[in-house]
Biopython code that builds the backbone (N, CA, C, O; Angstrom):
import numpy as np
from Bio.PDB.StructureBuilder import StructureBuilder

atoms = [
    (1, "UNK", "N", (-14.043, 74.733, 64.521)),
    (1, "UNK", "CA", (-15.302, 75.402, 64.646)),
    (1, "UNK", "C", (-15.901, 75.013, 65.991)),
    (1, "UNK", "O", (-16.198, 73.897, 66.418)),
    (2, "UNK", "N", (-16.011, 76.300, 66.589)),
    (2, "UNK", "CA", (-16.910, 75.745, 68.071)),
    (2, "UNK", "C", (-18.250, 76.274, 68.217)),
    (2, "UNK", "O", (-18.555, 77.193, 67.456)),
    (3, "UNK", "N", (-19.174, 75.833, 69.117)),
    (3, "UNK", "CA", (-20.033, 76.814, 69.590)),
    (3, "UNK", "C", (-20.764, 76.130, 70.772)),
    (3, "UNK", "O", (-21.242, 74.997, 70.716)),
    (4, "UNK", "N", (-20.788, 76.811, 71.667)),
    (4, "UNK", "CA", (-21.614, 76.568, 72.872)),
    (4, "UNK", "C", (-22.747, 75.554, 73.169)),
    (4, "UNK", "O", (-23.096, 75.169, 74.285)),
    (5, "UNK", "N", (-23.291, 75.167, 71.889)),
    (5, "UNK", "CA", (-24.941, 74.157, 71.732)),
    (5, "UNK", "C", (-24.391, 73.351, 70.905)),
    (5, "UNK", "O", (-25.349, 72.727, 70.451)),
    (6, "UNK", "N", (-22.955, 72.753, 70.155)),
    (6, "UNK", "CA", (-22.677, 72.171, 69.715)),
    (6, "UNK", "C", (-21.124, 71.470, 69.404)),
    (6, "UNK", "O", (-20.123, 72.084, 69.772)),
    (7, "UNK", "N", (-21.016, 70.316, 68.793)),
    (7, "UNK", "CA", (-19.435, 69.534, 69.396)),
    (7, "UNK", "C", (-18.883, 70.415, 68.849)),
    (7, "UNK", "O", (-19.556, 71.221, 68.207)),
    (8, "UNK", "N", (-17.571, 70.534, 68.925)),
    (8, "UNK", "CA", (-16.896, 71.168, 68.367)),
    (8, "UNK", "C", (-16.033, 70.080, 67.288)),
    (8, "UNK", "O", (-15.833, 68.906, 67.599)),
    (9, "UNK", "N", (-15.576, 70.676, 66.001)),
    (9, "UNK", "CA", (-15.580, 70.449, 64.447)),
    (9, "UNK", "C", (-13.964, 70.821, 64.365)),
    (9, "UNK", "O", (-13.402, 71.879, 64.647)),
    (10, "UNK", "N", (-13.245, 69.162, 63.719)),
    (10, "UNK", "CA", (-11.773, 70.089, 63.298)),
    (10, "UNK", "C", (-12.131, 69.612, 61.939)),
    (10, "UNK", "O", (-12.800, 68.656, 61.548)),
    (11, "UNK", "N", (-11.383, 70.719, 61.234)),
    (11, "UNK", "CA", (-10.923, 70.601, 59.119)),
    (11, "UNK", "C", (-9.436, 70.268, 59.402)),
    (11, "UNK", "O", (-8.588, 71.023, 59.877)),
    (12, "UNK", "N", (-9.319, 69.163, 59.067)),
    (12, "UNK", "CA", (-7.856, 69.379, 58.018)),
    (12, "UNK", "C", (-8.082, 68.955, 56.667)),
    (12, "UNK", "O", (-8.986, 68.362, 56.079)),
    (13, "UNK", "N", (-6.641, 69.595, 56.277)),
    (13, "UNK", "CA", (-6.601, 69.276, 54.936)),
    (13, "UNK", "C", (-4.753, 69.602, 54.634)),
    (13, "UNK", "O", (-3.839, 69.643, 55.457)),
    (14, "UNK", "N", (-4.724, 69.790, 53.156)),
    (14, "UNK", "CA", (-2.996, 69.412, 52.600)),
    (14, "UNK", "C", (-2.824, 71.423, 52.364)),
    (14, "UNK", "O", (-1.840, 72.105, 52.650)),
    (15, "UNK", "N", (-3.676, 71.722, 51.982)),
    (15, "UNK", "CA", (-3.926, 73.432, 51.509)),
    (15, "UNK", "C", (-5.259, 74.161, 52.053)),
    (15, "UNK", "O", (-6.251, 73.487, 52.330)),
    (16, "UNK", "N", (-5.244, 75.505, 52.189)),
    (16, "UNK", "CA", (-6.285, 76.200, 52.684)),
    (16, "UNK", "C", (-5.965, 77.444, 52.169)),
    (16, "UNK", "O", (-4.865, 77.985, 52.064)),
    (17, "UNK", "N", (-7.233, 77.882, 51.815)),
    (17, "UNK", "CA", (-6.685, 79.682, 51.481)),
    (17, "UNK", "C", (-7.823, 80.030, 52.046)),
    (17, "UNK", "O", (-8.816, 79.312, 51.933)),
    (18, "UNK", "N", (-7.840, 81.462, 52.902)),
    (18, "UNK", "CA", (-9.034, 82.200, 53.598)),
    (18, "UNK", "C", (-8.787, 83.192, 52.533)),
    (18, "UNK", "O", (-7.840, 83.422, 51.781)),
    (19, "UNK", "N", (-10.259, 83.833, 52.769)),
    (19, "UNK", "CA", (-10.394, 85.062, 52.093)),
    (19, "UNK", "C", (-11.541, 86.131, 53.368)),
    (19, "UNK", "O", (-12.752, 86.243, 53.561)),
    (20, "UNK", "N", (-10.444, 86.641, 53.886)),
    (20, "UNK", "CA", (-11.072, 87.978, 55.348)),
    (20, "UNK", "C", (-12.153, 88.770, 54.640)),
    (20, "UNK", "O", (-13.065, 89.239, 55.321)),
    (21, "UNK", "N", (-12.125, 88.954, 53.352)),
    (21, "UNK", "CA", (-13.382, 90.127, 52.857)),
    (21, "UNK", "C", (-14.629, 89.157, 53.060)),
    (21, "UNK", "O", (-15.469, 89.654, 53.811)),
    (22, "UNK", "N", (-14.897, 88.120, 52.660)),
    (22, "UNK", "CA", (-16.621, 87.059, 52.602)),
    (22, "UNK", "C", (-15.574, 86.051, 54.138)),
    (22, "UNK", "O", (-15.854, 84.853, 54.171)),
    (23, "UNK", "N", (-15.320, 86.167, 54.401)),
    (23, "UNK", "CA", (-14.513, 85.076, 55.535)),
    (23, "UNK", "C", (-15.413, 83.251, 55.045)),
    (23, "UNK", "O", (-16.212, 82.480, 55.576)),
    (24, "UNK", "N", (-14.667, 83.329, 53.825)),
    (24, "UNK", "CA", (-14.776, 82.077, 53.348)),
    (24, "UNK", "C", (-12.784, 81.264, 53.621)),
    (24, "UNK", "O", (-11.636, 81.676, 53.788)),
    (25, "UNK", "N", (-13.539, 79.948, 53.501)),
    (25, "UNK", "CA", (-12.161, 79.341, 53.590)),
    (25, "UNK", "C", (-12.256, 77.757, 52.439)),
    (25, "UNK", "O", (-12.926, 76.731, 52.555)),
    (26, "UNK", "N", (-11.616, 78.040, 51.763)),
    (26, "UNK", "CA", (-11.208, 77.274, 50.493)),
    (26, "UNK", "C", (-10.248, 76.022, 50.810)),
    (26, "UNK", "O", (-9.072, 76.369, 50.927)),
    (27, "UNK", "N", (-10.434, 74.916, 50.944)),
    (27, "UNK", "CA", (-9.398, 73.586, 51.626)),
    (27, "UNK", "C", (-9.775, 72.771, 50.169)),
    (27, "UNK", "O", (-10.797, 72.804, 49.484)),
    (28, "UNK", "N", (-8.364, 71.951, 49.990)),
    (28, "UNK", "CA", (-7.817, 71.046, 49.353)),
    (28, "UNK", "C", (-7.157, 70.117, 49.184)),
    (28, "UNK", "O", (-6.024, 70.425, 49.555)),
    (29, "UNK", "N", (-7.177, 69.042, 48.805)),
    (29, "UNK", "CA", (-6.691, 67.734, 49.105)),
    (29, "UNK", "C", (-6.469, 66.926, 50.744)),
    (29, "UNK", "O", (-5.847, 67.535, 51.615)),
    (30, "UNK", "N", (-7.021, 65.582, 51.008)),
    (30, "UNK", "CA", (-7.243, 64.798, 51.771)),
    (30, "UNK", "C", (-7.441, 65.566, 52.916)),
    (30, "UNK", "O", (-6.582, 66.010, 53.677)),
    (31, "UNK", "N", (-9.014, 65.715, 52.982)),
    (31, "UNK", "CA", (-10.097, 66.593, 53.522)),
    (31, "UNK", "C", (-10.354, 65.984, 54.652)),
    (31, "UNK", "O", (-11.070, 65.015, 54.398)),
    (32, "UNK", "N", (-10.107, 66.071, 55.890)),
    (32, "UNK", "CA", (-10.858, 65.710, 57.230)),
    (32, "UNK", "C", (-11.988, 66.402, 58.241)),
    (32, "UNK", "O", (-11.789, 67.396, 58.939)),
    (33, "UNK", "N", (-12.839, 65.875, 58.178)),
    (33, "UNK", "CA", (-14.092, 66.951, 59.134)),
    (33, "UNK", "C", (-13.857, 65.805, 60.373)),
    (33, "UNK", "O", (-13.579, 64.640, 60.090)),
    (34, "UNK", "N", (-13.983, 66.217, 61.616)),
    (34, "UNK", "CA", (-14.152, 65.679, 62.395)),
    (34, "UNK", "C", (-14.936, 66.049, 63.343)),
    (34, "UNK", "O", (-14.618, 67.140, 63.817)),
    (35, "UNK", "N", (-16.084, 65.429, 63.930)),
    (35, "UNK", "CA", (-16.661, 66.275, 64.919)),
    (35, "UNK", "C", (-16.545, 65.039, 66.502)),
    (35, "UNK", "O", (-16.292, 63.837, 66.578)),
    (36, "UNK", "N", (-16.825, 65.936, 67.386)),
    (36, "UNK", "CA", (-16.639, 65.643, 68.967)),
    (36, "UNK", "C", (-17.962, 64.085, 69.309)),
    (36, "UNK", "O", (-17.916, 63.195, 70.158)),
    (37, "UNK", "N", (-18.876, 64.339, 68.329)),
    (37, "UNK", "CA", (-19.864, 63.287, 67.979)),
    (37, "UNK", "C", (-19.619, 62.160, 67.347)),
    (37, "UNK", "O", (-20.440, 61.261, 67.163)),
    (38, "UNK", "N", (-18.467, 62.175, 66.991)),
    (38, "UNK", "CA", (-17.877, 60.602, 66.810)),
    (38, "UNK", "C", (-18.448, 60.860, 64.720)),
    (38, "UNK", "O", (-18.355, 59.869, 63.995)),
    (39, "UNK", "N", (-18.927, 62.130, 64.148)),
    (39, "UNK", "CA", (-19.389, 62.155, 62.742)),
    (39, "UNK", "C", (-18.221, 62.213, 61.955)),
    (39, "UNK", "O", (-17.590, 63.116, 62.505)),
    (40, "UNK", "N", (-17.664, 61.885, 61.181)),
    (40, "UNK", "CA", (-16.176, 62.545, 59.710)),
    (40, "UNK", "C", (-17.155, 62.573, 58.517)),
    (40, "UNK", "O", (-18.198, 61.986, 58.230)),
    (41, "UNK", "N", (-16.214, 63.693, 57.835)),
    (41, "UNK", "CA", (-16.706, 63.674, 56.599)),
    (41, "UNK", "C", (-14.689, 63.460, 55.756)),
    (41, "UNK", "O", (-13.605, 63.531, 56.335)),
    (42, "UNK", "N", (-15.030, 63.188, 54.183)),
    (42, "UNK", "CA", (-14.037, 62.986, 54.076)),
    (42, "UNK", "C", (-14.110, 63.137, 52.407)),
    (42, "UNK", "O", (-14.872, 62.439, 51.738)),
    (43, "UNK", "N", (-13.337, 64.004, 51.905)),
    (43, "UNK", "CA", (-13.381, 64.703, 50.480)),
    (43, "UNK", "C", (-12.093, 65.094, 49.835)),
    (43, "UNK", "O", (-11.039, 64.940, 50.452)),
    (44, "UNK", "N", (-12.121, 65.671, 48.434)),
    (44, "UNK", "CA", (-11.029, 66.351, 48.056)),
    (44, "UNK", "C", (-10.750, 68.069, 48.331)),
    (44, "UNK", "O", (-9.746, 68.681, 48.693)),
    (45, "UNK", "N", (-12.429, 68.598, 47.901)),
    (45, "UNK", "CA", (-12.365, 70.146, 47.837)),
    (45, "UNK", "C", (-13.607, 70.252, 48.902)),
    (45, "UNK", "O", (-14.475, 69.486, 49.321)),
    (46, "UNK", "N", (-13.226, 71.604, 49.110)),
    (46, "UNK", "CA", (-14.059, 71.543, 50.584)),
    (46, "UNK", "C", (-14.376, 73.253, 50.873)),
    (46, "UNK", "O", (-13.507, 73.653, 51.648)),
    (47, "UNK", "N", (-15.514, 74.584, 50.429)),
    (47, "UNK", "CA", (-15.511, 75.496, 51.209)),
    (47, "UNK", "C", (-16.502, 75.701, 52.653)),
    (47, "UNK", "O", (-17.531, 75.138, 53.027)),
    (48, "UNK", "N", (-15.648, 76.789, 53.245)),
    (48, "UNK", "CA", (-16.618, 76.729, 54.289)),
    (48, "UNK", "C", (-16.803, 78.302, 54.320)),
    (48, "UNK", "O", (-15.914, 79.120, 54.085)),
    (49, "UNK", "N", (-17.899, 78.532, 54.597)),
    (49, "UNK", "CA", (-18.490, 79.930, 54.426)),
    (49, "UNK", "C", (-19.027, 80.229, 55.852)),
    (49, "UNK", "O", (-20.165, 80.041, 56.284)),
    (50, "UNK", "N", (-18.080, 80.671, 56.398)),
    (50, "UNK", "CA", (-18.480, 80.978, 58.097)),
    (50, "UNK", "C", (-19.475, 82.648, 58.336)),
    (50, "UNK", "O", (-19.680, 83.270, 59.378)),
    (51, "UNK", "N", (-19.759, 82.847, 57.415)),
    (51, "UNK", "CA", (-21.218, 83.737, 57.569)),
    (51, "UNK", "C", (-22.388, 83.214, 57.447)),
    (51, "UNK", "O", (-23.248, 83.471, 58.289)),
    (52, "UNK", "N", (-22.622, 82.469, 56.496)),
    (52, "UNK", "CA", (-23.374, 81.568, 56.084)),
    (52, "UNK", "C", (-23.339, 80.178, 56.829)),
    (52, "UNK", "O", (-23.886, 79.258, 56.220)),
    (53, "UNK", "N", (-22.867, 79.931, 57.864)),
    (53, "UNK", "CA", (-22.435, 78.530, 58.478)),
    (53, "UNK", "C", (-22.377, 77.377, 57.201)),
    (53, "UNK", "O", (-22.599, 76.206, 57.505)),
    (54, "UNK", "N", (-22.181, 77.602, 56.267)),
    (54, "UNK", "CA", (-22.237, 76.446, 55.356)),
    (54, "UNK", "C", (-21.255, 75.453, 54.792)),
    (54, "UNK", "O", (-20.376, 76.153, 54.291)),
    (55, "UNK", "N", (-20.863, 73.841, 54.564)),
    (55, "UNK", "CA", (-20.025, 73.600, 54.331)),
    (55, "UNK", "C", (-20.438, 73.007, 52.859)),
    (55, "UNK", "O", (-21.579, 72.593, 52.652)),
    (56, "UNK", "N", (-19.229, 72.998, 51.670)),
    (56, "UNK", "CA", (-20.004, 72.764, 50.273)),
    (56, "UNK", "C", (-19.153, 72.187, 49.588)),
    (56, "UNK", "O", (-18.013, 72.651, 49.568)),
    (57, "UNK", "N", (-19.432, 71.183, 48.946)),
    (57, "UNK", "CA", (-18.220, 70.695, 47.728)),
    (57, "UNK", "C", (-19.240, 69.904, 46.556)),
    (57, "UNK", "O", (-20.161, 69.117, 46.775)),
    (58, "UNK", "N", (-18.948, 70.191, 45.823)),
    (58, "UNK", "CA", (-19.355, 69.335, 44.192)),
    (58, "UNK", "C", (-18.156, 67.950, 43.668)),
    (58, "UNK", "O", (-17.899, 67.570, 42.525)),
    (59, "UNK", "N", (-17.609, 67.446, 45.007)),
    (59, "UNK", "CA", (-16.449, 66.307, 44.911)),
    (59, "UNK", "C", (-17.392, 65.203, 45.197)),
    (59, "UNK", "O", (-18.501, 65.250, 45.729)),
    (60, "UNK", "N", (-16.774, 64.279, 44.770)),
    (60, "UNK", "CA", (-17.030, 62.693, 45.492)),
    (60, "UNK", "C", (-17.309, 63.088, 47.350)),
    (60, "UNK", "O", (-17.148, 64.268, 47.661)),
    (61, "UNK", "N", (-17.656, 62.221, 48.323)),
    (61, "UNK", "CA", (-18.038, 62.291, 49.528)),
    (61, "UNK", "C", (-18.039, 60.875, 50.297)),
    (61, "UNK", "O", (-18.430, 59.837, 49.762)),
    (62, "UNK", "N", (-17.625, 60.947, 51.427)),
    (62, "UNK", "CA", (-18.116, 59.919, 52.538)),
    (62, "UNK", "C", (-18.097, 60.750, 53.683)),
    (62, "UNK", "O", (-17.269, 61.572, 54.075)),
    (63, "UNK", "N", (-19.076, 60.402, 54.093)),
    (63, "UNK", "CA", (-19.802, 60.749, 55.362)),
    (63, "UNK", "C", (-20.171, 59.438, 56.355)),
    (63, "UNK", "O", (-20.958, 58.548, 56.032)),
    (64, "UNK", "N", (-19.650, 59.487, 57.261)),
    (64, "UNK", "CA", (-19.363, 58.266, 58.619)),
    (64, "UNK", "C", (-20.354, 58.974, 59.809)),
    (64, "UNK", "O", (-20.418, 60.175, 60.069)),
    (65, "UNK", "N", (-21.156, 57.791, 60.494)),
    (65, "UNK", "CA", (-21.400, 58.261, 61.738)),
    (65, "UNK", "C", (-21.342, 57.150, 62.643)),
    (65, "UNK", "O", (-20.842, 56.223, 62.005)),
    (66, "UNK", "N", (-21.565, 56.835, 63.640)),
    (66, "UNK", "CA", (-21.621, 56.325, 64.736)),
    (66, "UNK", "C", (-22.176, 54.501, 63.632)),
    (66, "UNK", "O", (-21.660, 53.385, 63.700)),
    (67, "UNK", "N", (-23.331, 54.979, 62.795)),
    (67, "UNK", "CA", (-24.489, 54.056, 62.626)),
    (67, "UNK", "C", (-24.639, 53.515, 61.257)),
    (67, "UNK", "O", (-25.379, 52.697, 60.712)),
    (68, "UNK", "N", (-23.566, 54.353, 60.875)),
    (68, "UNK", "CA", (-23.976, 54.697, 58.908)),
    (68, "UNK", "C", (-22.796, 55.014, 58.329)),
    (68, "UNK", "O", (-21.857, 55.446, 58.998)),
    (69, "UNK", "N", (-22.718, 54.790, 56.753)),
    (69, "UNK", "CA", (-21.635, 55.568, 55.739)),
    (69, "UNK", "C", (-22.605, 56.022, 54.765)),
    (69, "UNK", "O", (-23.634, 55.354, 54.669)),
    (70, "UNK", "N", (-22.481, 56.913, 54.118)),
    (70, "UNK", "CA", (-22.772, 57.257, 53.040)),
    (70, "UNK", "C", (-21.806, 58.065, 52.192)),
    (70, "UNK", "O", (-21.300, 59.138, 52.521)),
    (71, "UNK", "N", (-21.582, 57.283, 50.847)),
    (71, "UNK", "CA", (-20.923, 58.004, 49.571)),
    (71, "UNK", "C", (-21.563, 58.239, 48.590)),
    (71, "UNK", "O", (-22.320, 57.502, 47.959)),
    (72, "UNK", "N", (-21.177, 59.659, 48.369)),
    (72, "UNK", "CA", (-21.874, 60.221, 47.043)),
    (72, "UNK", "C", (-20.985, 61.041, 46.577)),
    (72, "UNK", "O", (-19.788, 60.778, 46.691)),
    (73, "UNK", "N", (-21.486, 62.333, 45.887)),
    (73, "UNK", "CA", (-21.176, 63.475, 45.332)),
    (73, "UNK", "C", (-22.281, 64.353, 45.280)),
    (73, "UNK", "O", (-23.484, 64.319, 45.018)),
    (74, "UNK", "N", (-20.772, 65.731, 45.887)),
    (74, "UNK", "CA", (-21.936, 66.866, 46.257)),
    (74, "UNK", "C", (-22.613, 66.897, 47.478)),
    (74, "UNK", "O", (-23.420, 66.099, 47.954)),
    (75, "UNK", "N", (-22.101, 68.074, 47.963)),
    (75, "UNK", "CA", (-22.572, 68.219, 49.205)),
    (75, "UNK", "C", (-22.808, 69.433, 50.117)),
    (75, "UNK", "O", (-21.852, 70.190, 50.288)),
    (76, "UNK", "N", (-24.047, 69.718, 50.757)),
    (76, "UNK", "CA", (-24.125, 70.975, 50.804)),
    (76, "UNK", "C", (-24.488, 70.618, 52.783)),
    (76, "UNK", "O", (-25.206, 69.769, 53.311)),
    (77, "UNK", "N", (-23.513, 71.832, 53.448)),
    (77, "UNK", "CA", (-24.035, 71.105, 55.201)),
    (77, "UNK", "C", (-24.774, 72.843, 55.458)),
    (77, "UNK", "O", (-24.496, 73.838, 54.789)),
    (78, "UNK", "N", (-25.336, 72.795, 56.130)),
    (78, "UNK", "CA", (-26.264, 73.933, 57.175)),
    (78, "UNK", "C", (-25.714, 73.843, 58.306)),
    (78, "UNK", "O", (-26.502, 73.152, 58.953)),
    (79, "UNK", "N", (-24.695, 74.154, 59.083)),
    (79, "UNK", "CA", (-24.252, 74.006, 60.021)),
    (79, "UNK", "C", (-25.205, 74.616, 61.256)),
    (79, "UNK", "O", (-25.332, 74.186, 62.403)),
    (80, "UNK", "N", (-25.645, 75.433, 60.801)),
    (80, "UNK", "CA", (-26.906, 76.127, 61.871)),
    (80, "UNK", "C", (-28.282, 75.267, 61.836)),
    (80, "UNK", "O", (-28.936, 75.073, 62.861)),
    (81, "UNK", "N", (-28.584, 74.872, 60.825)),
    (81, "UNK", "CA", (-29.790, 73.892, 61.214)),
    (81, "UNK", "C", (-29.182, 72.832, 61.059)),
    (81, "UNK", "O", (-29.986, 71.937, 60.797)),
    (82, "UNK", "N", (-28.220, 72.504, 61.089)),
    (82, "UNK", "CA", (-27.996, 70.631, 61.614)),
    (82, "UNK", "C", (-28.212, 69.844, 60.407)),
    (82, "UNK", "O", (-28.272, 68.632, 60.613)),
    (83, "UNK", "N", (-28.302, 70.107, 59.578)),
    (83, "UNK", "CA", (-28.962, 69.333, 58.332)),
    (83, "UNK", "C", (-27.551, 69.307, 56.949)),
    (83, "UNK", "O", (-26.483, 69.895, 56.778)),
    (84, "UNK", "N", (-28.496, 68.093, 56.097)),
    (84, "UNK", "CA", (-27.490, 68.354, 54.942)),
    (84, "UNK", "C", (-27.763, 67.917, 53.749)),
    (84, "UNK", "O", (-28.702, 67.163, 54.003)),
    (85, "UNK", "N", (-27.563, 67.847, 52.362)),
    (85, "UNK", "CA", (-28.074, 67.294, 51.452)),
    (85, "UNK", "C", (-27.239, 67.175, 50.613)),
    (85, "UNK", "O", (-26.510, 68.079, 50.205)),
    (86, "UNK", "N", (-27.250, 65.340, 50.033)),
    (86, "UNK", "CA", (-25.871, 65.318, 48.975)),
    (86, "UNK", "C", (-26.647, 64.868, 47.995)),
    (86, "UNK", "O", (-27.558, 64.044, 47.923)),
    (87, "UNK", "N", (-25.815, 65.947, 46.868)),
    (87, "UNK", "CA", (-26.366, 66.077, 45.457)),
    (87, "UNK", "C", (-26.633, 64.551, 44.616)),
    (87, "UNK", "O", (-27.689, 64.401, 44.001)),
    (88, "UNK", "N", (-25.646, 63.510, 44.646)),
    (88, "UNK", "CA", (-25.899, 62.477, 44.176)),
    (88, "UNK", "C", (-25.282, 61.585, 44.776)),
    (88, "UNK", "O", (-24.065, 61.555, 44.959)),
    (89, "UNK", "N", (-26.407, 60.466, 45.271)),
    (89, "UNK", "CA", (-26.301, 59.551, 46.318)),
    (89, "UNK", "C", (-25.978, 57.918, 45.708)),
    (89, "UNK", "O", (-26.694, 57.345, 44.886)),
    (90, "UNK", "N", (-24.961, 57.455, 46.212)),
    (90, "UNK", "CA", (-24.045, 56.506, 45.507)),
    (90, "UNK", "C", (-24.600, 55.141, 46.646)),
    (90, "UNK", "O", (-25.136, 54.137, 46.177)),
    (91, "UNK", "N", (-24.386, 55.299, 48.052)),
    (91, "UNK", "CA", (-24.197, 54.259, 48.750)),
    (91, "UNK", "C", (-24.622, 55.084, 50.018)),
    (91, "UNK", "O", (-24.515, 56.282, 50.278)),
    (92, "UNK", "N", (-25.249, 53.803, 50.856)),
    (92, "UNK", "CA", (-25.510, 53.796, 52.287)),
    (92, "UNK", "C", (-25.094, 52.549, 52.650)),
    (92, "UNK", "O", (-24.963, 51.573, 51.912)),
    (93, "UNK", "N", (-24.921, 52.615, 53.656)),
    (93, "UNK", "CA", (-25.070, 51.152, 54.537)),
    (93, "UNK", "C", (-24.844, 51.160, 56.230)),
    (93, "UNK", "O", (-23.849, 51.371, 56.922)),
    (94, "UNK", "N", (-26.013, 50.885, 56.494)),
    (94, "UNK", "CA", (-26.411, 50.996, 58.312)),
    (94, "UNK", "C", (-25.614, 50.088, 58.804)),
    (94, "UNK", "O", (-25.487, 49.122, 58.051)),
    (95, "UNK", "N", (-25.096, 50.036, 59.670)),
    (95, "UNK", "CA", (-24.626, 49.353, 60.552)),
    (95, "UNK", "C", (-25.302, 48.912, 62.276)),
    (95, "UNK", "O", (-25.906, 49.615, 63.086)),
    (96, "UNK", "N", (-25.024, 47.967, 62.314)),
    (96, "UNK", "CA", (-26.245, 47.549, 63.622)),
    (96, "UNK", "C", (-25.615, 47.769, 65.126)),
    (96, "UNK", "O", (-26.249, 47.844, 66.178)),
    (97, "UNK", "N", (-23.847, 47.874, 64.892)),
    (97, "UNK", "CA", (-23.225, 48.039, 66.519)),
    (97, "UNK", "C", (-22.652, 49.109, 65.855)),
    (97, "UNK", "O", (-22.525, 49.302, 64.646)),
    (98, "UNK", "N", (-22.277, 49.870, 66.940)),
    (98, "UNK", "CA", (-21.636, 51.708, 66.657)),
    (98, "UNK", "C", (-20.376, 50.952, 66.341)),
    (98, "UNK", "O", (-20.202, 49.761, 66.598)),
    (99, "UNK", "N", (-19.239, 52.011, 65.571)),
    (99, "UNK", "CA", (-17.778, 52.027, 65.492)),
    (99, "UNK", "C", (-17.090, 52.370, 66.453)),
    (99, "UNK", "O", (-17.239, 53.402, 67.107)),
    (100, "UNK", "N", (-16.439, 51.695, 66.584)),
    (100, "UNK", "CA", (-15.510, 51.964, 67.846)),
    (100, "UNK", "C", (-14.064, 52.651, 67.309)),
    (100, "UNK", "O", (-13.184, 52.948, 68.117)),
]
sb = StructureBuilder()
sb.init_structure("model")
sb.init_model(0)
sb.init_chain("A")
sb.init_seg("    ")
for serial, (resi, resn, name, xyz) in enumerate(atoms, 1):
    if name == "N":
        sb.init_residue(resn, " ", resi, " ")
    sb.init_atom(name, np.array(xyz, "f"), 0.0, 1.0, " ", f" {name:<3s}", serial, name[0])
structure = sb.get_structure()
């Protein structure tokens, strides 16, 4: 995923199925988000709804940044407003020097 005002985003995963009519894309098993910002996300099931910029799963979750982890379940991203909200929040923990 690229765009001009923002890092650019790789998915992997073990399976993927697109669907060209809603240009949704359906990923499965050992889920990688990676962004150019040093962010991962990291799951089992994973859609991404590229009309909707949205990324969504009702799985377990970790989310890594530079500063932070957080695991939960459930997870909904806004890729257009930058934002995100996970359904049930398990763990944080800040970290005081970035990851290298």
């Amino acid at each position: 995923m690229e765009s001009k005002d923002r890092p650019t985003i790789t998915l992997t995963s073990q399976e993927g199925k697109w669907d060209g009519k809603t240009e949704v894309l359906n990923l499965q098993g050992h889920i990688l988000v990676e962004s150019e910002d040093q962010y991962r996300l990291l799951t089992e099931q994973l859609t991404y709804d590229m009309k909707g910029e949205q990324l969504a799963t009702d799985q377990p979750i970790r989310l890594e940044g530079p500063f932070f982890t957080v695991e939960g379940s459930g997870l909904l991203i806004d890729v257009q407003k930058q934002n995100f909200k996970i359904q049930k929040h398990y763990r944080t923990v800040i970290n005081r020097r970035p990851k290298l």
